[in-house]
N, C-alpha and C positions, 0 to 999 in steps of 0.2 A: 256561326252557331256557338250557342253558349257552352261549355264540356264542361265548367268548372264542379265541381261535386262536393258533398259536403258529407265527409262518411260517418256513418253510426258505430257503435260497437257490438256487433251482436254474438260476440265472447263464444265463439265456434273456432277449433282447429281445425280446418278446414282445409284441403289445399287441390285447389280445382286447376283443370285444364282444359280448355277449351278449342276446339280445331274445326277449321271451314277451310270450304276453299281461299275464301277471300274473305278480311273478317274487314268491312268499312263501310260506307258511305257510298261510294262511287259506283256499285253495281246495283244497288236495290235488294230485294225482296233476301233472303234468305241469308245472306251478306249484312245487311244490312240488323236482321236478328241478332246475328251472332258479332255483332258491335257494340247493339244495346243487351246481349247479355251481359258481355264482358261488364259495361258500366255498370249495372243492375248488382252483380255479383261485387263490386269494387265498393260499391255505397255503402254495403252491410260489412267493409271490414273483411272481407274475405280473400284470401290468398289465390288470386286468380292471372292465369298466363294464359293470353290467345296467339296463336297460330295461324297464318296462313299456308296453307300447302303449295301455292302458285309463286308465296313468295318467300321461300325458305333460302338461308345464305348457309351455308356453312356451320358457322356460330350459333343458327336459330336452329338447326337441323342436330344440333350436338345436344345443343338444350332440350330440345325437344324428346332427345331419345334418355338425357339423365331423369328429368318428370315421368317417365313411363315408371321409373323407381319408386320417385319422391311424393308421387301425385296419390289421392285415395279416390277423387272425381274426377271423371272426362267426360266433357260433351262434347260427343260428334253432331255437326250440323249434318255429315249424311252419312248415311252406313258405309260409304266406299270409302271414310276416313278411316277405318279399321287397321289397315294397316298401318300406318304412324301409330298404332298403340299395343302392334303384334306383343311384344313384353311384356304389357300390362295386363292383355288378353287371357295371357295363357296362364301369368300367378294371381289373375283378379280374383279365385278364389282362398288362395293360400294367407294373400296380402290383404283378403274385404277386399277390393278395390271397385267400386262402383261405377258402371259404364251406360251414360244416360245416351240414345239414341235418337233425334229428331229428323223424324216422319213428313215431310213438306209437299207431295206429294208425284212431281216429275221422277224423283229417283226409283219408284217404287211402282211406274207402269210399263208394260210392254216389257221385262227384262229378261233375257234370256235364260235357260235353264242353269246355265254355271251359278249366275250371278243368285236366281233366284235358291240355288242351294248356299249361297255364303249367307244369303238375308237367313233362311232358315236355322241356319246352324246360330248366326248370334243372338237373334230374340229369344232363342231356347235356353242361354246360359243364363245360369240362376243368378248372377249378377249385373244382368245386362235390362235396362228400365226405358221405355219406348215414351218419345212425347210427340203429339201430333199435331198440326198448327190450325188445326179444323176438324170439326165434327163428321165432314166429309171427308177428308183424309182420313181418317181413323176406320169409318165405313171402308173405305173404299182399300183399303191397310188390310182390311179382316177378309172383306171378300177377296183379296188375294194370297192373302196367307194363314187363313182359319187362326188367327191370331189377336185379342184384343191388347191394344195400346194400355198403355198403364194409367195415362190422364191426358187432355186436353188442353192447351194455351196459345191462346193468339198470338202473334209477335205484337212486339210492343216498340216503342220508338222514342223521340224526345217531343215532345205537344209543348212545350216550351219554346215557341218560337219566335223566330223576329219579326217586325213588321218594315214595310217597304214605303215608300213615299209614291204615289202618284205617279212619280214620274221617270221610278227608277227602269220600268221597262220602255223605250222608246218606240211608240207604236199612234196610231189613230184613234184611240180612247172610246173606241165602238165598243158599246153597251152589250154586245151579246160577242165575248169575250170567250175562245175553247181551247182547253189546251190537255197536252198526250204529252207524258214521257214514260217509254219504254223501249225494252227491246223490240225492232221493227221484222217481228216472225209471224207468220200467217197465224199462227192461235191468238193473237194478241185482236186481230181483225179488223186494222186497219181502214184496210181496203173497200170496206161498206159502209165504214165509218163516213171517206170522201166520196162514195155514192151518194148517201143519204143526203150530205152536205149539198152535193152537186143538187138534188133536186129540189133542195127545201133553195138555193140562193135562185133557182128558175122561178119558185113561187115567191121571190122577194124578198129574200130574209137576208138583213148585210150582216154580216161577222165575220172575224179573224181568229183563225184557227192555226196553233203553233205546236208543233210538233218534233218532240225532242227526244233523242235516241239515235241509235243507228241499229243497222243489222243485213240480213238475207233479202227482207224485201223493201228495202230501200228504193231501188232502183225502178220495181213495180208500181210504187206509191207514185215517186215523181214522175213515172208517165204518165200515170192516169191523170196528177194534177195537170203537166202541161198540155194534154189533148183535151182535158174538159176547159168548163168555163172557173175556174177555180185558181186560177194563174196568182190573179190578185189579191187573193186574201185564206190563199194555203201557204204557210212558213215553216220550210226544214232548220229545224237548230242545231241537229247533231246531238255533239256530247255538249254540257253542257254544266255547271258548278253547281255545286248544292245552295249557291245563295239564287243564281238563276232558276235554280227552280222550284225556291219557297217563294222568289217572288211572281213567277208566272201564275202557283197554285194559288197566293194569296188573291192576284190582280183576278182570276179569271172569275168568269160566272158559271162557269160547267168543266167539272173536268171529265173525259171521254174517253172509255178504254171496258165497252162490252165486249170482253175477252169470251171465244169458245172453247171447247172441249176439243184436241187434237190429236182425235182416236188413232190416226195411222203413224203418227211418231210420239205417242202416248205423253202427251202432253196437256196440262189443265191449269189453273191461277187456283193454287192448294193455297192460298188467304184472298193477299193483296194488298199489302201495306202502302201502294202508292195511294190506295182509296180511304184510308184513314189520316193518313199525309194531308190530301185534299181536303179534307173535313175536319183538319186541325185548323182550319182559315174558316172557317164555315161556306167552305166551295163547297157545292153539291154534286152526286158524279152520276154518270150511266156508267153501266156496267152490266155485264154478262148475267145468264142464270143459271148456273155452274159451280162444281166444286164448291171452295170455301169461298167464292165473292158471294154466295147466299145468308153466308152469317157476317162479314164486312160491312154487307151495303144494305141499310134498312129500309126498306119500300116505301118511298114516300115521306120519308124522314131526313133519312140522312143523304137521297139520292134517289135513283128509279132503275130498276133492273127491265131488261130486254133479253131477247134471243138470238141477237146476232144478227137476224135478217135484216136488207139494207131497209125493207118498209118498216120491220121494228124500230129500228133505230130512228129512223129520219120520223116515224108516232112520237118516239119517247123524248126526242129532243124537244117535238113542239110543245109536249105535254111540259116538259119539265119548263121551258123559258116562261111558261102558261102559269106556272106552278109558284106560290110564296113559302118557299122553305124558312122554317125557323133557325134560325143560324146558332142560337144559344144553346137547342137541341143538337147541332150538328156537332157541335164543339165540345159537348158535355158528353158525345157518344165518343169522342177523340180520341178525349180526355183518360179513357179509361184502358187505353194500352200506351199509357205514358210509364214508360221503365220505374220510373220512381216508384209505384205501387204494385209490382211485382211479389209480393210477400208469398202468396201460394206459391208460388215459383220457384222461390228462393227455398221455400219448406218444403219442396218436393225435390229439389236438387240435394239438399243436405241432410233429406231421413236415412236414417238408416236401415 
């Protein structure tokens, strides 16, 4: 992937910090934000240091606590980044210091009462600015904390991508072409996914379905392939490169991931950035009808939304193979959470 950048000036003393758990490529969703913030924030010239918390040395952890001085912007990708910023917290009002909060949606369900007293306490400080990655998160932010977010922005990513040759994936070049990467956890819903599958390959239908990630239900997944009839044309990838899986999204013809709502470990798909990833190729996706994959995945345009059930699923697959998507559509809807054109963003991080 291409990183090279080409910066502007846009003549702001500015001097940001940014902290995630993980700030890269490698995880996805959230992660994967606060990698294209960093860039986003780096094109306009701005004085920007990211952080990862899981992978802090010594040297990054020293640095990390002199910026709590030297910084006037911090963004937290989740509130439980707070403390790497306790110093900044307590003089953010003495020093201005501006503390932007991202709302994504997991860290913000089912919390227990401690935690939901620290959320409380920081939205309430007059320098602290909420952004939420969906119109449903923000909802769903307010019904739990009688609290409105400050503004709304979807993650955005690089749509700048590469292409692959025909032959870069090694495979049987069957036309109805599926492919998953994510973490392998019951919300994600896997597992009705290779039902559906299981009953559409009984009524005839050949295709190869690749499946990349790992996780909890791994091991659930691959029983059920090897006790179905799905032996032959169900593929675990694992982990897998970020070039392996621009080119699986580019090669496929569907990518598949109608993620549920997982009310009892409060968990939901607060965007879904692997569904605009897809649709940066002009792949069309299924997808849940849920959280933020309601404003992700355009009905019919850019994909087809379901309920999860395995006969929804195994309708909307035939519907969609049924279906001639516009690809130039798909790619133009992309196109517009490419970091590059982040300007309200950038204007909402550096107002004052």
């Amino acid at each position: 992937m291409n990183t090279k950048l080409e910066r502007v000036n846009y003549q702001l003393d500015k001097s940001v910090t940014l902290i995630a758990p993980f700030v890269g490529l490698e995880k996805g969703g959230v992660q994967t934000w606060a990698y294209y913030i960093d860039k986003a924030l780096f094109l306009k010239n701005i004085n920007v240091k990211s952080f990862s918390l899981r992978g802090l040395t010594i040297s990054s952890l020293f640095s990390l606590f002199s910026r709590n001085f030297t910084s006037n912007i911090f963004i937290l990708l989740s509130w439980k980044m707070f403390v790497s910023i306790f110093p900044a917290i307590i003089f953010s009002r003495v020093f201005s210091k501006r503390i932007i909060i991202v709302i994504h949606g997991d860290e913000i369900l089912n919390q227990p009462f401690f935690y939901r007293l620290i959320i409380n306490a920081l939205i309430r400080m007059k320098n602290v600015r909420l952004i939420a990655n969906s119109v449903d998160t923000s909802t769903r932010f307010y019904e739990a904390f009688s609290y409105k977010v400050d503004s709304v922005f979807n993650p955005f990513i690089d749509t700048n991508t590469p292409s692959f040759n025909a032959n870069h994936l090694d495979d049987n070049h069957t036309p109805n072409r599926f492919f998953t990467i994510t973490r392998l956890v019951r919300r994600k819903n896997i597992l009705n996914v290779l039902k559906a599958l299981d009953l559409l390959q009984k009524e005839g239908l050949n295709f190869q379905y690749y499946i990349a990630g790992d996780g909890p239900e791994r091991k659930v997944l691959e029983a059920f392939v090897s006790s179905s009839n799905l032996i032959d044309c169900v593929f675990f990838l694992g982990k897998i490169s970020e070039e392996e899986k621009l080119a699986h999204l580019e090669q496929s013809s569907l990518f598949l991931l109608p993620a549920i709502y997982d009310a009892e470990n409060g968990s939901i798909e607060g965007y879904g950035i692997v569904y605009i990833e897809a649709n940066m190729y002009g792949t069309p996706v299924i997808s849940g009808d849920v959280g933020g994959a309601r404003e992700a995945v355009i009905d019919g345009v850019t994909g087809l939304k379901c309920n999860g059930t395995v006969l929804q699923i195994h309708r909307t697959i035939f519907k969609a193979l049924d279906t001639t998507f516009d690809k130039e559509k798909i790619v133009k809807f992309a196109k517009k959470h490419d970091y590059r054109k982040q300007n309200n963003f950038i204007k909402f991080v550096l107002r004052d």
